[in-house]
C-alpha positions in Angstrom: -1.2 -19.6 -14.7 -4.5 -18.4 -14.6 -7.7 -18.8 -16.7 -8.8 -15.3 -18.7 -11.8 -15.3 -17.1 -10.2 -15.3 -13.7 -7.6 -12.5 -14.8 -10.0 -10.5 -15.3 -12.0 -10.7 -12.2 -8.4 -10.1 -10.3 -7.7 -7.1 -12.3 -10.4 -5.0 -13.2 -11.6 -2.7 -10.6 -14.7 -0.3 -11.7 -18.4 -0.2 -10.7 -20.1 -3.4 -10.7 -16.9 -5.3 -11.2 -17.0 -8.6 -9.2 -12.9 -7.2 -7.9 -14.4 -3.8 -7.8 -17.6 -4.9 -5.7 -15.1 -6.3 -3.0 -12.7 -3.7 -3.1 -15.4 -1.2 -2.2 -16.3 -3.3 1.2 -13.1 -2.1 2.6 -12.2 1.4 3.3 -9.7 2.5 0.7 -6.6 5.0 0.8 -8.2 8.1 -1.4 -5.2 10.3 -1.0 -3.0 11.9 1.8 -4.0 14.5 4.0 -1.0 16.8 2.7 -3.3 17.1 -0.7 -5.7 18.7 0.9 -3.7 20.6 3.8 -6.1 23.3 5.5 -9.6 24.5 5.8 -11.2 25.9 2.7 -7.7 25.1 0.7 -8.3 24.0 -3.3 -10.3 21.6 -3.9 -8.5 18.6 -5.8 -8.5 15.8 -8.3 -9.1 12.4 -7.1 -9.2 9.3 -9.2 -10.5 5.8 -7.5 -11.2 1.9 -8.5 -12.2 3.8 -12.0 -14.2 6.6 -10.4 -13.2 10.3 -11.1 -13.7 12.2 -7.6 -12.9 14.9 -5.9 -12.0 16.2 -2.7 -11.6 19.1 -0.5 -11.4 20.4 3.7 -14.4 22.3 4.6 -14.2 25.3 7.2 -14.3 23.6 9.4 -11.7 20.6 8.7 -14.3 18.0 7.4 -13.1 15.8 4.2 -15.5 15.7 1.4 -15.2 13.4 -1.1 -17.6 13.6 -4.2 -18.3 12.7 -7.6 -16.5 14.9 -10.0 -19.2 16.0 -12.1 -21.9 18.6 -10.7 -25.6 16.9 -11.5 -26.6 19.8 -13.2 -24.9 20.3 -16.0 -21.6 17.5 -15.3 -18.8 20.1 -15.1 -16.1 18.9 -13.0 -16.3 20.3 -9.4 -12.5 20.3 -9.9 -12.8 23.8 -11.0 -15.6 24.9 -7.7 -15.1 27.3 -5.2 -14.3 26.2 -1.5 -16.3 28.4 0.6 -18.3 28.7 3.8 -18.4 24.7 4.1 -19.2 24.1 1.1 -17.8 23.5 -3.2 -19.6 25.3 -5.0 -19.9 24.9 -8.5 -18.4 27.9 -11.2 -21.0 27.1 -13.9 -24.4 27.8 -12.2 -23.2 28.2 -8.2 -24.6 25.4 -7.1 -23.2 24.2 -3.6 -22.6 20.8 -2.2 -21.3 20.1 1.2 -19.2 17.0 2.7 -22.0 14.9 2.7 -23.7 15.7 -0.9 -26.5 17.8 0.1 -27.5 20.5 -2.2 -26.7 23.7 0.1 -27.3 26.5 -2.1 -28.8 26.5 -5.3 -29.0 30.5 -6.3 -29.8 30.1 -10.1 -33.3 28.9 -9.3 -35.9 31.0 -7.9 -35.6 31.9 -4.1 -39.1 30.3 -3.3 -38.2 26.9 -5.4 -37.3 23.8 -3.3 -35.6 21.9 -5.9 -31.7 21.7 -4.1 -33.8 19.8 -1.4 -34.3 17.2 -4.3 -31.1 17.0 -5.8 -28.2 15.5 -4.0 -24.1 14.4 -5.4 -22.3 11.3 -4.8 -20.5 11.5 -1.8 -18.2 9.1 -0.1 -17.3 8.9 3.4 -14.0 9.8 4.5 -12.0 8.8 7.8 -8.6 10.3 8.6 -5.8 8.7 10.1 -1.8 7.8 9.2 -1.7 10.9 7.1 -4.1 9.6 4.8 -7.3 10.4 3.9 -9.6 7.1 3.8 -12.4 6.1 1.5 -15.7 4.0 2.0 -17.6 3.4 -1.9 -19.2 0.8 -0.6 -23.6 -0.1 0.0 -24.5 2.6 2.7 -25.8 -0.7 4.7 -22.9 -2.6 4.5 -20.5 0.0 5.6 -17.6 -1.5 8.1 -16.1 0.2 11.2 -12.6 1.8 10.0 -9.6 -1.1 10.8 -7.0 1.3 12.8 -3.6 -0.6 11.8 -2.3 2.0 13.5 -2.9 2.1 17.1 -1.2 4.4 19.5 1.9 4.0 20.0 2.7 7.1 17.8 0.3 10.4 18.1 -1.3 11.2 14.6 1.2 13.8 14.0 4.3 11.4 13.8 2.4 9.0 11.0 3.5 10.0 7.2 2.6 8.6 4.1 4.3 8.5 1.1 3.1 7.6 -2.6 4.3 7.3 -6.1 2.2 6.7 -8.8 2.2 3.0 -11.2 1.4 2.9 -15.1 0.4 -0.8 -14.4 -2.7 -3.0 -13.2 -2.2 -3.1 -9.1 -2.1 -7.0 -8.9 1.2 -6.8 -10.6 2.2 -4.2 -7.9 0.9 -6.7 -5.0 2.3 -9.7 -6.4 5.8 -8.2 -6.6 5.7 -6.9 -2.9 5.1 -10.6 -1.9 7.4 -12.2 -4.3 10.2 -13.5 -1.8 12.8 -14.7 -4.3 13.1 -11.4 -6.7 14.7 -9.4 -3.8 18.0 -12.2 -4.5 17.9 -10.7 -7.9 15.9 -7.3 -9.1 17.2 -5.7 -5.6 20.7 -7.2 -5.9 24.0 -4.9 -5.7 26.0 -7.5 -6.9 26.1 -9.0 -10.6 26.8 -12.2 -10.9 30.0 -13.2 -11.4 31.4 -9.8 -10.6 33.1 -9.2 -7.2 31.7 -5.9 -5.4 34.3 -4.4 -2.9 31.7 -4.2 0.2 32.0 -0.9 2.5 34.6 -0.8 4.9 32.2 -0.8 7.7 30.0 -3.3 6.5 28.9 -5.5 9.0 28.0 -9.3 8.4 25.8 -11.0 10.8 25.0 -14.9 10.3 24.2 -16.4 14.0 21.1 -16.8 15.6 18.8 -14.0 16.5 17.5 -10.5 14.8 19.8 -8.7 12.2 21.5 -5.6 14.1 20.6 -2.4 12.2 22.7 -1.9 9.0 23.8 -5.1 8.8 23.5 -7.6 6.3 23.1 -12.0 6.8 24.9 -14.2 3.9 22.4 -16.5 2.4 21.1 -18.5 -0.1 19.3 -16.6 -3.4 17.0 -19.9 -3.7 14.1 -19.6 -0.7 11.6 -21.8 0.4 8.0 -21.0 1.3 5.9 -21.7 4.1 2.5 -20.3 4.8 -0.3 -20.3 7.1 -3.8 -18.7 6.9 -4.7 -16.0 9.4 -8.0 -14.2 10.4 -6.1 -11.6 8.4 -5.0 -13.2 5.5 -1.8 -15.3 5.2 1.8 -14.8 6.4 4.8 -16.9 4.5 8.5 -17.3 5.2 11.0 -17.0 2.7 13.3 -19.5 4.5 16.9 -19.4 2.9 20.3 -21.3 4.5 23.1 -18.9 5.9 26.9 -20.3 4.8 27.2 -21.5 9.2 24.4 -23.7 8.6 21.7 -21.3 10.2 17.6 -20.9 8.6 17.1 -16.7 7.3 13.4 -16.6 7.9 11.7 -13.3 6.3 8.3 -13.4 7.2 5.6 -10.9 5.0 1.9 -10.6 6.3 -0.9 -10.0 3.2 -4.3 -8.2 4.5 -6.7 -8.3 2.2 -7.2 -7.0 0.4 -4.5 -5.2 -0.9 -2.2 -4.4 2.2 1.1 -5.9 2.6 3.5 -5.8 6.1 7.3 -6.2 4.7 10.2 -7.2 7.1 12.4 -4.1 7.0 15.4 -4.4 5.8 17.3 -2.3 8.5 16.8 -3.9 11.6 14.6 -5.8 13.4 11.6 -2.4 14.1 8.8 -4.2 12.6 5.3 -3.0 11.9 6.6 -0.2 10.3 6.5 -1.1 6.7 3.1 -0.5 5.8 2.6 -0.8 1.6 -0.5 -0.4 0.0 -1.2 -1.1 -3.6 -4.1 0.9 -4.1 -6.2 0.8 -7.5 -6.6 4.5 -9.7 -8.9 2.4 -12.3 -7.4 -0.9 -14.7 -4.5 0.3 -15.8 -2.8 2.4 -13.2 -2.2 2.4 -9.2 -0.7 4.6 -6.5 2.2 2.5 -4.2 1.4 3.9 -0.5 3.5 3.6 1.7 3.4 4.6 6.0 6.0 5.1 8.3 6.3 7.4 11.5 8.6 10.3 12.2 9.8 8.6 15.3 10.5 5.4 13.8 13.6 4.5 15.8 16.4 4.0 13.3 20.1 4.3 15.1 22.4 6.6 14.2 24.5 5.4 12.2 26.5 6.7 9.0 25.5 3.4 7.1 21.8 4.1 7.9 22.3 7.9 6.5 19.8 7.3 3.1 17.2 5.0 5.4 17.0 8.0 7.4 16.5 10.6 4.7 13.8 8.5 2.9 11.4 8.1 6.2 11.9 12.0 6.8 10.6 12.3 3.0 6.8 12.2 2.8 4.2 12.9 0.5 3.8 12.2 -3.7 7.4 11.1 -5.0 7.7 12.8 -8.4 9.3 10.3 -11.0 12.2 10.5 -13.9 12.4 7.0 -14.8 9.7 5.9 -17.0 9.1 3.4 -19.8 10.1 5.7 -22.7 13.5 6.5 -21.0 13.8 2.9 -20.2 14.1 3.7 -16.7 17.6 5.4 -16.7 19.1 1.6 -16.9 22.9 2.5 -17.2 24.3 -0.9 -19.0 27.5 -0.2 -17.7 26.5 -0.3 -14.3 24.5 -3.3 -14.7 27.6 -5.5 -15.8 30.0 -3.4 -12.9 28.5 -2.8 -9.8 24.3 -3.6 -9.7 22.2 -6.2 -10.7 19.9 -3.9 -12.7 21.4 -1.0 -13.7 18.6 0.7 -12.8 18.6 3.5 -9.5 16.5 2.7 -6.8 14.6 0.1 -5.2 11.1 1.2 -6.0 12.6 2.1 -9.4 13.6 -1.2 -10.3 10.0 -2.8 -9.2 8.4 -0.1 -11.2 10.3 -1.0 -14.5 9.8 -4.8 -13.8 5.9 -4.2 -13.2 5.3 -1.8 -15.6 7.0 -3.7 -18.4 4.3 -6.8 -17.7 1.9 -4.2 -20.0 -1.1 -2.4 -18.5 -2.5 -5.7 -17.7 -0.8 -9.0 -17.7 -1.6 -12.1 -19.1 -1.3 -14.5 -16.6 -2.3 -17.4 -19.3 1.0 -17.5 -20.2 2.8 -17.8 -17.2 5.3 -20.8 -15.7 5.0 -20.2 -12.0 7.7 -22.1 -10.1 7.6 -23.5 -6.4 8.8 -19.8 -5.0 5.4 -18.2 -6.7 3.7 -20.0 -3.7 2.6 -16.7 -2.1 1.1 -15.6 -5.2 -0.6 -18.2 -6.3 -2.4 -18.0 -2.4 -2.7 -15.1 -3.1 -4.6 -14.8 -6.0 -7.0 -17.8 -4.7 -7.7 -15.8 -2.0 -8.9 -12.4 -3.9 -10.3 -14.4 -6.6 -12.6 -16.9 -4.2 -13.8 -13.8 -2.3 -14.8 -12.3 -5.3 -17.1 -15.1 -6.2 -18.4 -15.6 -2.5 -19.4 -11.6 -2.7 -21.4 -12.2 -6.2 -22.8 -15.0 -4.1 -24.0 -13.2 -1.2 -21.1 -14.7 1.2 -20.0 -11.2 3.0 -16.3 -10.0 3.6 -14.9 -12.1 7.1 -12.2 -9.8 7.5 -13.5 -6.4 8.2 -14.5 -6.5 12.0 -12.9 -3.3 13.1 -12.1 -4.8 16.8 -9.4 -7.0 15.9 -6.4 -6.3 16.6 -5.1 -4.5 13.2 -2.3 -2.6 14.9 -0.6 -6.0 16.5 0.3 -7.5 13.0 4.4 -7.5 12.6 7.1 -8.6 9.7 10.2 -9.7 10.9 13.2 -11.7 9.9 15.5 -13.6 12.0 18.2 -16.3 11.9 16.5 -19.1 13.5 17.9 -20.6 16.4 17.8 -24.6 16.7 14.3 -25.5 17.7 12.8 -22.1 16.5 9.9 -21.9 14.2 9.0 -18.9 12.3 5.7 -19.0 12.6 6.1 -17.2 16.2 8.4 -14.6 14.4 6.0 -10.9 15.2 3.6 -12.6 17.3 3.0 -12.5 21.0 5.6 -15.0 21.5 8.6 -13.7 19.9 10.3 -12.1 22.5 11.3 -8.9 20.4 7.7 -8.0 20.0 7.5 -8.3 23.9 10.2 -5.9 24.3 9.0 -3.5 21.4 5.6 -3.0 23.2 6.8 -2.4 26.8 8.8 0.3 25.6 5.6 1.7 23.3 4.0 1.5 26.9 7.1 2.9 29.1 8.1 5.3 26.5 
């Protein structure tokens, strides 16, 4: 469990906020690129780590991202006109560009100098994995943007997905690293009920990588193991197979809010990129990235996998607190753990029913809450070291931010998993000479 004082530094996100100060030395998803598609299109809403924003695409393809209230009279530039690179305000026409400058100011004499005086809160942007990023930081301390992405895949092939969270976005993050819950919340199979498995389903417990669509028998009770990174941390959840063999999933956390999951369809790694990014205290948006060509076979049992990565953009939802999430009760006792449809679904309803903001005084963390309890220390000492002058170590832009990998594998005898999507896991060696050969 943690203190109240310390919940509170990991949760609440605004200006001046020891969490918010630190979040703010990172650049930060603002919102996709689709939300602000072409030159001169509508201007739109944009709220971040507490701050209402907004944004729009110049003439000439330039992101803006400003405060939402003109400094004139504070009406919400929401409502502005996107002209001539430029939003201009409807009350009094007063015109900002990308960078906050005061561009036109036609309600005041043409011989006054006053829009040289005035300037708008404007934010940085920097586009890239279909996502428009976010600097809020001090000017002086600004970092070099971390490109997780690389270039193995042209912009065009990167989409991002998001779906928006009624909850605080620690208890987003925590669930994303919680190892054991996937035995359980994600489960199609209640307990003590047999499920008739598909025909086709293949089973695969002997040393090596899962083949796509197939599924590895193994224990619901993992162990952790961790190690620190110049990243982070990465953990196992180790679990026994019934032929004797170690399941090793292995999850990378960047901070500060970035998570690499092994995929649950093969051994692709890389390619599933969450993000739990923070609207203000009480709400986040669940990012996701994947790419266009992100090899999945072709095979009828992969047919959903491939319709979700085609999907991009915000994911409208129907299941919500006040409809209790569509939970069918007879489903739950027949044929799902849950009851409830869909993955994302399910971790919504769990996170979301925490409250807004959890109290993590009265918790009873067990030995598989490892991850989160390192977790936690790790956002929580940072914190403090910023309020104490001790800068960020983990946002030198020329490390290598596209080489981090999730994986899974049935360990062979002799195999650790700490080599599991590093340069000496031989899958990773193959995956990158074919990025290189095409």
């Amino acid at each position: 469990m943690l203190t109240k004082e310390d919940n509170e530094i990991l949760c609440r996100v605004g200006p001046g906020t020891m969490m918010g100060n630190l979040l703010r030395r990172y650049w930060t998803p603002a919102l996709l690129s689709s939300e602000v598609p072409t030159p001169d299109s509508p201007p739109v809403r944009c709220r971040l780590l507490g701050e209402d924003l907004v944004a729009f695409r110049d003439t000439y393809g330039k992101v803006g991202l400003l405060d939402n209230y003109c400094p004139h009279r504070r009406v919400s530039l929401f409502f502005g006109r996107n002209e001539e690179c430029g939003l201009r305000c409807v009350y009094h026409g007063w015109k900002f560009d990308v960078s906050g400058a005061c561009v036109d100011m036609p309600s005041e004499p043409a011989e006054s100098n006053f829009k040289d005086k005035v300037r708008i809160t404007a934010y940085p942007t920097h586009e890239a994995g279909g996502v428009i990023w976010t600097y809020m930081g001090p000017e002086d301390k600004q970092p070099g943007f971390r490109n997780f992405f690389g270039d193995a895949f042209p912009e065009s092939e990167w989409r991002a997905t998001k779906i928006i969270s009624v909850c605080n976005w620690m208890q987003g993050l925590e669930g994303n690293i919680d190892s054991s819950h996937i035995d359980y919340l994600h489960s199609g199979r209640p307990p003590g009920v047999e499920v008739k498995e598909a025909a086709d389903q293949v089973w695969f417990d002997q040393p090596g990588y899962p083949p796509p669509g197939s599924r590895t028998p193994r224990s619901h009770s993992p162990t952790l193991e961790m190690e620190d990174t110049w990243y982070g941390f990465r953990y196992a959840g180790l679990r026994k197979t019934p032929n004797g063999y170690t399941n090793a999933r292995v999850t990378d956390i960047i901070l500060p809010f970035y998570t690499l999951v092994a995929p649950v369809y093969g051994p692709l790694g890389g390619d599933n990129f969450l993000v739990m990014v923070p609207i203000d205290d009480h709400s986040f948006w669940r990012l996701g990235f994947a790419t266009t060509s992100t090899p999945v076979p072709e095979d009828p049992r992969l047919a959903s996998l491939q319709a979700i990565i085609a999907q991009y953009g915000i994911k409208e939802r129907n299941q919500w607190a006040d409809n209790d999430y569509l939970i069918d009760r007879d489903a739950q006792k027949t044929s799902t753990y849950t009851g409830i449809s869909g993955i994302a679904q399910q971790d919504l309803a769990v996170t979301e029913s925490m409250g807004t903001i959890g109290d993590r005084t009265k918790e009873h963390l067990g030995t598989t809450d490892r991850a989160v309890i390192r977790m936690r220390q790790k956002l929580i000492n940072a914190a403090k070291d910023l309020a104490n002058g001790i800068e960020p170590a983990d946002v030198d832009p020329s490390l290598p931010w596209d080489r981090i990998r999730s994986a899974e594998r049935n360990l062979d005898e002799g195999e650790d998993w700490r080599m599991l999507g590093t340069e000496e896991d031989p899958l990773v060696r193959q995956l990158e000479t074919d990025e290189v050969h095409g």
